[in-house]
MIPA-182206 format. One record per residue: residue number from 0; y, x, z of N, C-alpha, C in turn; residue in one letter. Coordinates in pm, 1 decimal, padded with zeros to 6 digits. Each point is the difference from the previous one (the first is absolute). Example, Ala and Ser with C-alpha at 12.3 -4.5 7.8 and 13.67 -1.06 7.14 Angstrom:
% residues 2
[r 0 [-00569.0 01319.0 00780.0] [00119.0 -00089.0 00000.0] [00120.0 00090.0 00000.0] a]
[r 1 [00105.0 -00035.0 -00072.0] [00119.0 00082.0 00006.0] [00109.0 -00077.0 00073.0] s]
//
This chain:
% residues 85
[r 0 [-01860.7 -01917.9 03569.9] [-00133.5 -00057.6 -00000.9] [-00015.7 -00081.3 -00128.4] x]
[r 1 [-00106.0 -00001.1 -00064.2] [00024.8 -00058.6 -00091.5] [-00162.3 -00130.2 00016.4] x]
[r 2 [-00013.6 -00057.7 -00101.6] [-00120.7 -00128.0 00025.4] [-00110.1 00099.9 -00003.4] x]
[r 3 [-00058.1 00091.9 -00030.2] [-00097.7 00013.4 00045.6] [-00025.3 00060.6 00149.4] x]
[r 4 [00133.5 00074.9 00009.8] [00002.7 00021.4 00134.2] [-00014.9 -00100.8 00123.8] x]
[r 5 [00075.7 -00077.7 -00071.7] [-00014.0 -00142.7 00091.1] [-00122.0 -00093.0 00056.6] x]
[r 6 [-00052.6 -00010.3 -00143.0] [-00110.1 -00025.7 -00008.8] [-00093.4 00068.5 00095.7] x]
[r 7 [-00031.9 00074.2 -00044.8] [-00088.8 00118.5 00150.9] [00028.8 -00023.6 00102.5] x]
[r 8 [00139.5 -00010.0 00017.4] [00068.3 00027.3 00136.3] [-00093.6 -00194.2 00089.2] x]
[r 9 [00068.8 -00084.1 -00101.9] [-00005.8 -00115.2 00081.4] [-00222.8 -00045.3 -00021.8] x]
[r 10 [-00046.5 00064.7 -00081.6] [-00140.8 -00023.4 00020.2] [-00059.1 00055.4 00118.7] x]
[r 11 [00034.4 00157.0 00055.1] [-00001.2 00091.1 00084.0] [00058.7 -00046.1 00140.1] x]
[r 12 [00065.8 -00096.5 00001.0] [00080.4 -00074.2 00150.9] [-00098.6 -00118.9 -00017.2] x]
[r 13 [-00001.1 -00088.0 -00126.5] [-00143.0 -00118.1 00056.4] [-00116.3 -00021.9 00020.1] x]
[r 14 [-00092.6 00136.3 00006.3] [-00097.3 00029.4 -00068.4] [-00074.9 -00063.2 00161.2] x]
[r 15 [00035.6 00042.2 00094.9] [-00095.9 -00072.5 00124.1] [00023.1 -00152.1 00023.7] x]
[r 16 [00153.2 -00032.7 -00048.3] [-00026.7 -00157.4 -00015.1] [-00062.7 -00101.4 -00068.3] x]
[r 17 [00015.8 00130.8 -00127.5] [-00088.4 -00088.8 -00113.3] [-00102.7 -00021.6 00040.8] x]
[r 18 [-00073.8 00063.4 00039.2] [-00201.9 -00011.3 00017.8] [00007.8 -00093.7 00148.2] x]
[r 19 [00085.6 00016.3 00064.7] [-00000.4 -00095.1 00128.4] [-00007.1 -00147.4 -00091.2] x]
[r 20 [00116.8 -00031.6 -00065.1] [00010.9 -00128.2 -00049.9] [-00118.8 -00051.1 -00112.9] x]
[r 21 [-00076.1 00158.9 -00042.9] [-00087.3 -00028.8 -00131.3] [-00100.9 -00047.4 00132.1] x]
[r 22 [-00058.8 00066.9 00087.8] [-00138.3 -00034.8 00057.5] [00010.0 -00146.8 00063.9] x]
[r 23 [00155.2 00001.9 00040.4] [-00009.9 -00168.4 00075.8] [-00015.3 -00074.8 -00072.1] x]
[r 24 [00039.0 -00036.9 -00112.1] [00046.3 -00073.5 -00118.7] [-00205.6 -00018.0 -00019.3] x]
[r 25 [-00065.9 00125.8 -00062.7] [-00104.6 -00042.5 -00042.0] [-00109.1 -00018.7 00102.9] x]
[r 26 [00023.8 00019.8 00152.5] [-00113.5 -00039.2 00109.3] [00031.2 -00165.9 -00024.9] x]
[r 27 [00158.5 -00056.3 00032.6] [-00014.7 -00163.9 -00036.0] [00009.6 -00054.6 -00069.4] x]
[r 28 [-00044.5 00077.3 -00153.4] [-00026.3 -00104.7 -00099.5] [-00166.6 00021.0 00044.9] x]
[r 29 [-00066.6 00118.0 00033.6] [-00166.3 -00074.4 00000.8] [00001.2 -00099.2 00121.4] x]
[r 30 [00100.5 00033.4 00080.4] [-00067.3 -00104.4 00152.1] [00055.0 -00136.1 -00084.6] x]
[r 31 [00099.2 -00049.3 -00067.1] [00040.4 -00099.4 -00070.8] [-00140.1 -00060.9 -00103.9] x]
[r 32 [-00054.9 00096.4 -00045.3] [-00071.8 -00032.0 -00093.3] [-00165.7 -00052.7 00110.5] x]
[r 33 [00007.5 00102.9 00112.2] [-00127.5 -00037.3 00101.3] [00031.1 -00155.8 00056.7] x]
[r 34 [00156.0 -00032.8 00008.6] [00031.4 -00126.3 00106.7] [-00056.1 -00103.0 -00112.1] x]
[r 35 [00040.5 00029.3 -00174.2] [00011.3 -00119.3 -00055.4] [-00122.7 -00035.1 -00025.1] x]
[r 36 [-00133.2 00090.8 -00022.3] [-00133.2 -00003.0 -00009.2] [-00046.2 -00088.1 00076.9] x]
[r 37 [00073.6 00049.2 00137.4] [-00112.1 -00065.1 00150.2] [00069.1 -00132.4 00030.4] x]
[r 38 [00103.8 -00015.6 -00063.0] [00027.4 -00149.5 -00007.7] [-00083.8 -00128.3 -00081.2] x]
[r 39 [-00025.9 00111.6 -00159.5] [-00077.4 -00083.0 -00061.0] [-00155.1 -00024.3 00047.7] x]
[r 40 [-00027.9 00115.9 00071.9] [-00125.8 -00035.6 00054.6] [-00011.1 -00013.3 00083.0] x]
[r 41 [00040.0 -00060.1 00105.4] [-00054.1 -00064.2 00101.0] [00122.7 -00128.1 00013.3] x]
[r 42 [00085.0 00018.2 -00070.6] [00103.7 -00165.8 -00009.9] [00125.5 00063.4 00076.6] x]
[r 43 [00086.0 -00080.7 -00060.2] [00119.3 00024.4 00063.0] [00046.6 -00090.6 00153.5] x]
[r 44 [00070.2 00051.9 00062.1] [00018.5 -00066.0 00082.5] [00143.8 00096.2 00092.1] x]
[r 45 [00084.3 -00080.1 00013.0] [00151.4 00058.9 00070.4] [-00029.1 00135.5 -00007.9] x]
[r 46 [-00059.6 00049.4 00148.8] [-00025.0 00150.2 00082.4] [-00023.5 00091.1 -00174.3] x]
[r 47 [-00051.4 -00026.2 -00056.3] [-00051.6 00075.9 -00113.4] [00157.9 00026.3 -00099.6] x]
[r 48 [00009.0 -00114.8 -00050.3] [00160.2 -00017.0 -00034.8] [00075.8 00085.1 00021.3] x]
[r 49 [00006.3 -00063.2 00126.9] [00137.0 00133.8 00097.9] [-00032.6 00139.4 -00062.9] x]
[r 50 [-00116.5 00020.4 00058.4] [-00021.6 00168.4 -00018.4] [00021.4 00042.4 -00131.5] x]
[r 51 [00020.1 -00060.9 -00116.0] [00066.2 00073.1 -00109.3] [00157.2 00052.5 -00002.9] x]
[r 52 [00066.9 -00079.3 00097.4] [00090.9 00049.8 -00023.3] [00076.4 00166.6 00056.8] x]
[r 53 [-00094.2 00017.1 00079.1] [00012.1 00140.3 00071.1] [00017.4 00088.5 -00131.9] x]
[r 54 [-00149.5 00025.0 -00100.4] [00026.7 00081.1 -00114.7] [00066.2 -00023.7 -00078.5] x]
[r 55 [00035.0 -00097.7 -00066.4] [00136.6 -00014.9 -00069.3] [00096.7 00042.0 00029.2] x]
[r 56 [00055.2 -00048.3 00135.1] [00106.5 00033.2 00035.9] [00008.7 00174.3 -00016.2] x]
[r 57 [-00084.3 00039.0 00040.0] [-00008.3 00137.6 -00006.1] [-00005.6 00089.4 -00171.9] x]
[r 58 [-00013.2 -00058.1 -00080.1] [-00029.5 -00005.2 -00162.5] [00200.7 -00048.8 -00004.4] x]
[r 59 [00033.8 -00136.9 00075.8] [00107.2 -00012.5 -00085.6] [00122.0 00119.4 00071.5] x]
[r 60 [-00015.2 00073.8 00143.2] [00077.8 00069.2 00040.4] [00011.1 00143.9 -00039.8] x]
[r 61 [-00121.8 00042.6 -00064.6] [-00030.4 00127.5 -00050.9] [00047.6 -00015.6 -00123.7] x]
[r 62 [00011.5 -00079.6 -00082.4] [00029.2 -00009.6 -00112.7] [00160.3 00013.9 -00071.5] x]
[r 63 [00043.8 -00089.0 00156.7] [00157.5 00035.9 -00021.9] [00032.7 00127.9 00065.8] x]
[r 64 [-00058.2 00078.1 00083.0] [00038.6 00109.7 00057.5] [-00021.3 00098.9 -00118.2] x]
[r 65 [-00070.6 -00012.2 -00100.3] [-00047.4 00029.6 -00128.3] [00145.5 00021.7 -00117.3] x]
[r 66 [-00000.6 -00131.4 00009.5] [00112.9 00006.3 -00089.9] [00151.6 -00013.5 00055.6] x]
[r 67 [00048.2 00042.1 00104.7] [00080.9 00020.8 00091.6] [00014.3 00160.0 -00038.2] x]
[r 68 [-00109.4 00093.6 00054.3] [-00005.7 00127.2 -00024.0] [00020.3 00035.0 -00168.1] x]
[r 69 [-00036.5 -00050.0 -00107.0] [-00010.0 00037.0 -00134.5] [00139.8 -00043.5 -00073.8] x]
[r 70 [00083.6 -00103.4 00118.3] [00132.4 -00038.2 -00031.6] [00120.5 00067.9 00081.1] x]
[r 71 [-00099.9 00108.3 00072.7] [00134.4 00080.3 00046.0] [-00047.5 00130.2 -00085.6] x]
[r 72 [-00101.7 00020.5 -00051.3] [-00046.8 00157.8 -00107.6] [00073.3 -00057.7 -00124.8] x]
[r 73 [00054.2 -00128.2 -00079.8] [00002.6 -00003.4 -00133.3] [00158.1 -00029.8 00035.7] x]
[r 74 [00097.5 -00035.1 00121.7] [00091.0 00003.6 00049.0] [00087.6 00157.1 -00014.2] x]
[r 75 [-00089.7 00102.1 00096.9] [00043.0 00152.9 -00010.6] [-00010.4 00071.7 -00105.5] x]
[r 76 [-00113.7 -00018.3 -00127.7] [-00027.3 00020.5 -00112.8] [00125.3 -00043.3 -00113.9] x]
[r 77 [00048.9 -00132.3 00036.0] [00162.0 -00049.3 -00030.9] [00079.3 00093.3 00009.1] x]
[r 78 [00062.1 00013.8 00131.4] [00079.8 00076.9 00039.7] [-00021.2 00149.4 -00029.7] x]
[r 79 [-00115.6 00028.9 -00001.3] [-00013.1 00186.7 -00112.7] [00038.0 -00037.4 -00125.5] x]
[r 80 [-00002.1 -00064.7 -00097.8] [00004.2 -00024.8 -00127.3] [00142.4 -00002.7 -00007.6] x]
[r 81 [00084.9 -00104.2 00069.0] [00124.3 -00025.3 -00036.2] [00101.3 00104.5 00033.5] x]
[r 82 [-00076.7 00112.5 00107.4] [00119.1 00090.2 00024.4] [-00042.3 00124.0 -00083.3] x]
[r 83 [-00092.6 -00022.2 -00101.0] [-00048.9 00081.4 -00122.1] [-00041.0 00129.0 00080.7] x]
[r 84 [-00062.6 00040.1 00099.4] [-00085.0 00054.2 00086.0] [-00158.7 00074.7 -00030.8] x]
//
């Protein structure tokens, strides 16, 4: 196998996670961007607060599942190279 094989190979195995993690990632940055709006307009107050952290959290868990996955493709991409493959 060599890197481009690899390459294919490991885009072709993430390709339904990717868009899972791409669509979550960008539904809670707009609900992030809807919470921080409706804070400024109508005032902040706790209950409002709280509720940001749902999309973030969801922005900061997709993000490492992100680069979790792209650190096991540049990991196996290693290991083709060094066994000159």
């Amino acid at each position: 196998m060599n890197v481009k094989e690899a390459l294919d190979y490991l885009l072709e195995k993430f390709t339904l996670e990717r868009y899972i993690y791409l669509g979550s990632t960008i539904i809670s940055t707009l609900a992030l961007f809807f919470l921080v709006g409706y804070n400024f307009y109508k005032g902040a107050d706790i209950v409002n607060i709280i509720s940001l952290f749902g999309p973030s959290g969801v922005i900061a868990y997709s993000g490492s599942r992100i680069l979790k996955m792209w650190n096991d493709c540049i990991t196996l991409i290693t290991k083709v190279v060094e066994n000159g493959n």
